[in-house]
N, C-alpha and C positions, 0 to 999 in steps of 0.2 A: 785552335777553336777558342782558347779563353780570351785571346786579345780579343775576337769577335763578338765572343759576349760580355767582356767589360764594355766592348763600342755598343752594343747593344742598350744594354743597362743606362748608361751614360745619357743615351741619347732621352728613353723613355724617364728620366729622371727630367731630363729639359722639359720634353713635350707635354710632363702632368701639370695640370693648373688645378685652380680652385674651386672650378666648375666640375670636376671629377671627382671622385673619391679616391685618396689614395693606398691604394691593396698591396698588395705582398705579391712579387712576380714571381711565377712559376714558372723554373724550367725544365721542361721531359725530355728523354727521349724518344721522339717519332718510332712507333713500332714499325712503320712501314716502310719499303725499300720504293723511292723514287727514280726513275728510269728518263732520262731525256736525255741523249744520247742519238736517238733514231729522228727527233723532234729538231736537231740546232741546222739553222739555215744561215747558212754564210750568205750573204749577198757578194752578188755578182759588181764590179767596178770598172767604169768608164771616164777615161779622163777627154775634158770637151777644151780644145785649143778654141785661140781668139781669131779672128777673119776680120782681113780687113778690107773686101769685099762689098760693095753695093749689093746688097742679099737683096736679089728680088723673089717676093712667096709669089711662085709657078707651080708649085708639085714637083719640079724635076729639078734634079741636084746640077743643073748645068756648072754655076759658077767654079771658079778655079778652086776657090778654098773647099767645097764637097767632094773634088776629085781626089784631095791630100787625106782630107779626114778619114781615120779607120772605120769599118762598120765592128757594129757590135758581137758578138756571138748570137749565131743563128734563134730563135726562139725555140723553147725549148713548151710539153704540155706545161699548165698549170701546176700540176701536181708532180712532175717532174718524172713519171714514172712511162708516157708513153710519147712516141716519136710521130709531133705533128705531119698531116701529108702535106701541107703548103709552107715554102720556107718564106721567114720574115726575119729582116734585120732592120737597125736604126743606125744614124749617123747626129752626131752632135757638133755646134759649134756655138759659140759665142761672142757677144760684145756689151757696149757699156748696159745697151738698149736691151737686148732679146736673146734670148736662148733659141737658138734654131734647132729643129727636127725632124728629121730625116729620113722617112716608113716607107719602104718599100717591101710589097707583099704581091707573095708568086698567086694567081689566080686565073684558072680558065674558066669560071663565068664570075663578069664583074656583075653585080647587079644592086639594086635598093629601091626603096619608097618609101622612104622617110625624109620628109621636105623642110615640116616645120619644125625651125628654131629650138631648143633644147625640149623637143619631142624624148622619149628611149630611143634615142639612137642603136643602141646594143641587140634590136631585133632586129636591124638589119647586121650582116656584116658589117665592122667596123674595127676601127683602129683606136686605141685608148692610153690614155700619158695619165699620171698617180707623181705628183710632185710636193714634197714635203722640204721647203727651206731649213729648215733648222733641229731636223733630224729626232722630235720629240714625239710624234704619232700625233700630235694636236693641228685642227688647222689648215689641212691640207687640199686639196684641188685637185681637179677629175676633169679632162678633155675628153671628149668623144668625138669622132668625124666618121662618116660613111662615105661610099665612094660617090655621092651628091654634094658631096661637103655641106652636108647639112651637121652640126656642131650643136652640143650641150654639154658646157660648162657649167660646173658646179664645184660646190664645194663645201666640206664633212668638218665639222668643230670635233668630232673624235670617231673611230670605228665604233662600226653599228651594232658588234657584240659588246660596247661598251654605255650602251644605251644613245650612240650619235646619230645626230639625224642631219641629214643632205641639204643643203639650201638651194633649190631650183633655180632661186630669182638673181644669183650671182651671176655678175658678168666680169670676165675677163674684159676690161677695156684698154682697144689697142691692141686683142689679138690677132692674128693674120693668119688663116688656116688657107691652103688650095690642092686642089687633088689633081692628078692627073693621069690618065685613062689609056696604060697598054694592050687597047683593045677596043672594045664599043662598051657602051651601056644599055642593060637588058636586050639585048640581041641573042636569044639562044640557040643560033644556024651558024654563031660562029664558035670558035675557042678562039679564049684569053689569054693575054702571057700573063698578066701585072699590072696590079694600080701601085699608085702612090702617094703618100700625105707630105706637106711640107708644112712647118710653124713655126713663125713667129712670137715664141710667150714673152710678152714688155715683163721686165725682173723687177719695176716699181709698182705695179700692182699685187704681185705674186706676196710681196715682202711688206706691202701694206700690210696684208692681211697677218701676217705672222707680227704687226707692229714696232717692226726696223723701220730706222729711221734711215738708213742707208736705200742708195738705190738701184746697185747692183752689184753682185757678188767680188770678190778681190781674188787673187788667184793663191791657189790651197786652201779655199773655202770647200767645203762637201756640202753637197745635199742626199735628200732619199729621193728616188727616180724609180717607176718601174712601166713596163709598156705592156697591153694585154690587145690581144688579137681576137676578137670573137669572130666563131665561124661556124655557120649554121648548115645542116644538108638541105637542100632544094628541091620542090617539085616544080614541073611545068604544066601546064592546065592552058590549052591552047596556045600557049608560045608564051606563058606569062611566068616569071617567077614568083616561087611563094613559099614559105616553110615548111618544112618536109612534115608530116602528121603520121603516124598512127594510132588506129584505132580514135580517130578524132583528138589527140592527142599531141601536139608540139614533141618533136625528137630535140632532146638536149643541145645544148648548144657544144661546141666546142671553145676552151678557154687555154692560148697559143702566150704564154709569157719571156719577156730577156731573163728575170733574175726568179731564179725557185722562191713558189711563194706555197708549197708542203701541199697546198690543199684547195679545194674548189672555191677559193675566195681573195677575191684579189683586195680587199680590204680589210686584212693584216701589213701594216704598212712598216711594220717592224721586220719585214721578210723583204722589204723593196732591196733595188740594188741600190750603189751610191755612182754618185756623180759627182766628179772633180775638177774643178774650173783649175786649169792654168792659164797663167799671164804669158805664153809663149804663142805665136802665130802658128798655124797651123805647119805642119811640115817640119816647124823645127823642135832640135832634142827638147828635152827639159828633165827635171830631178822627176822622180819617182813621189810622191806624195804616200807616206803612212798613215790611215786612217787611224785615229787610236778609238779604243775600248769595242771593237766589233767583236772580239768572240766575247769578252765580258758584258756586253749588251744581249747577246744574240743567248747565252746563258741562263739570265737575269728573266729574259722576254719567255726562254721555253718553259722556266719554272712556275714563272707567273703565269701559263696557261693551264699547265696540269693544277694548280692551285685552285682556279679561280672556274674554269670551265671543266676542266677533266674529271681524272682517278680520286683524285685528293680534295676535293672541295667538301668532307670531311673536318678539314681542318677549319674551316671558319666557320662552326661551331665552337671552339673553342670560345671560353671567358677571355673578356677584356687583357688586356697586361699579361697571357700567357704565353711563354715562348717555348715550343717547342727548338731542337737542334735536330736538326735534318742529316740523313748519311753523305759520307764524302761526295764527291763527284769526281772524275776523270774524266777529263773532254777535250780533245786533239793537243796530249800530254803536258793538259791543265789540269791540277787537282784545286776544285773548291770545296770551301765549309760552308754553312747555308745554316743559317738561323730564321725560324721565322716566327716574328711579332705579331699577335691579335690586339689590335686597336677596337677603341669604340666607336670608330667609323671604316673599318675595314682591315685590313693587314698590312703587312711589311717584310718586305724579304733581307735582311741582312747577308750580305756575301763577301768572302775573302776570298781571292786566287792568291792563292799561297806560293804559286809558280810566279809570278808575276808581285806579288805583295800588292796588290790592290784591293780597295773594300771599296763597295757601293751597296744601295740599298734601291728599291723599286718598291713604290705601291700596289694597290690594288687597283688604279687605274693605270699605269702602263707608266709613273711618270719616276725616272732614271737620275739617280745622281751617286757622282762620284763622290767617296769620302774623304 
């Protein structure tokens, strides 16, 4: 712990200027016992081989390289605590041009009415992609398709518990979405097996936006990925489908995810799974790829939530330049220190894994670095 808080000290020695007053920093210790432990979400990982493949977007994985590609692990709830009734899986591949994707979703009634162009697609049934290039929580991009393939792209400068706000008017251009239909649409005399999504996302748009200058990913690149399946109950009212109601009232939606995202919000993007581009063609071996710093991110992320929205928010009250030291941590036979900084524009978490000898620090807006 004193290495961490000479790093500590050191650092708020750099970051005072002339514009502040310079105080005398206080450090306590935290009377309280912080718990996140029940809170850390490992993301789930998918690694996406290269196709080299004339990908035609049908909906249907005919070509040869989708029949190599593994699906993903089944979808799991939202909140990880109950067993969706419709199974959905994903398939990935890639090239210089596009990330493909691969949604296939069990369903005996297919149905929708949502036609226009980045309408809420999400009141109907739909299928949903959450892709973050460069693994910061900034930036990121939101696909939606219904079984009309009617699509609304957008995209979030940060989450919405962080004050971010969605940009409608974004377009994906160059994207290729098509569904395809194991069954009929709005027909309710019959039963459905399955629809399906298939995409085209261009990786030079995607990465505009993140402001690389590159224009498609290299292989052992990672990104953040996660997929969310909404699924609503149904009534019929003369043969017509339409959201289930009581008491005049909309019954909840159902939210079907690949990677645990803890809770009813699929925009925590620190919870996404990751996605691994290799350079090897589908079907054949390739090395193993190690993400570094996920449990010390995932760590880092659960602290900064109890801090910022939870138990503890408490502590930013604290005066400018105080730092409390926070109790140990043990977390999948990690022990961390945890110091945290009160700034005069928000907080700072200093942390050491002491298992591991690494220290990073995170803000009060989500943003991660290693030290």
């Amino acid at each position: 712990m004193n290495q961490l808080l000479v790093c500590c000290l050191g650092l708020l020695m750099v970051a005072c200027t002339s514009k502040k007053p310079r105080t005398e920093t206080k450090t306590v210790l935290y009377e309280n016992t912080i718990h996140i432990d029940s809170s850390i979400i490992i993301p789930s990982e998918y690694t996406a081989y290269r196709t080299a493949d004339n990908m035609v977007i049908d909906g249907q994985a005919v070509e040869n390289a989708w029949s190599k590609a593994a699906y993903t692990s089944t979808f799991i709830d939202i909140e990880g605590v109950k067993e969706p009734k419709y199974k959905t899986q994903v398939k990935m591949l890639w090239d210089d041009a596009y990330l493909y994707v691969y949604a296939e979703l069990e369903e005996p009634h297919i149905w929708g009415n949502i036609k226009k162009h980045d309408a809420v697609v999400f009141y109907n049934n739909d299928f949903e992609v959450f892709i973050d290039p460069t693994d910061d929580t900034y930036n990121y991009v939101e696909i939606e398709v219904n079984a009309l393939n009617t699509v609304w792209d957008l995209c979030l400068n940060k989450a919405y518990r962080f004050g971010g706000h969605a940009n409608d008017y974004y377009e994906i251009e160059g994207l290729k979405t098509a569904v395809y239909l194991g069954g009929s649409l709005n027909d309710a005399t019959d039963i459905d097996t399955f629809w399906s999504v298939e995409m085209a996302i261009p990786f030079e748009v995607l990465l505009q936006r993140k402001r690389k200058t590159v224009k498609h990913p290299k292989g052992g690149d990672y990104w953040r990925i996660n997929f969310s399946r909404v699924q609503w109950e149904h009534d019929l009212n003369d043969g017509m489908y339409s959201l289930k109601k009581e008491n005049g009232k909309r019954l909840p939606e159902y939210n079907w995810v690949w990677s645990n995202q803890g809770a009813i919000n699929m925009h925590l993007p620190e919870h996404w799974g990751y996605l691994v581009f290799s350079d090897h063609l589908v079907g054949k071996e390739a090395t193993e790829v190690t993400i570094p710093q996920v449990l010390n991110k995932q760590v880092a992320y659960a602290l900064l939530e109890q801090i910022k929205f939870g138990k503890h928010k408490s502590l930013l009250d604290s005066s400018p330049q105080t730092m409390y030291q926070l109790n140990q941590l043990e977390i999948r036979q990690n022990l961390f220190d945890v110091v945290f900084l009160k700034t005069y524009v928000g907080f700072e978490l200093y942390i050491e894994n002491l298992t591991s000898k690494e220290q990073f620090v995170i803000n009060e807006e989500g943003k991660f670095k290693l030290l």
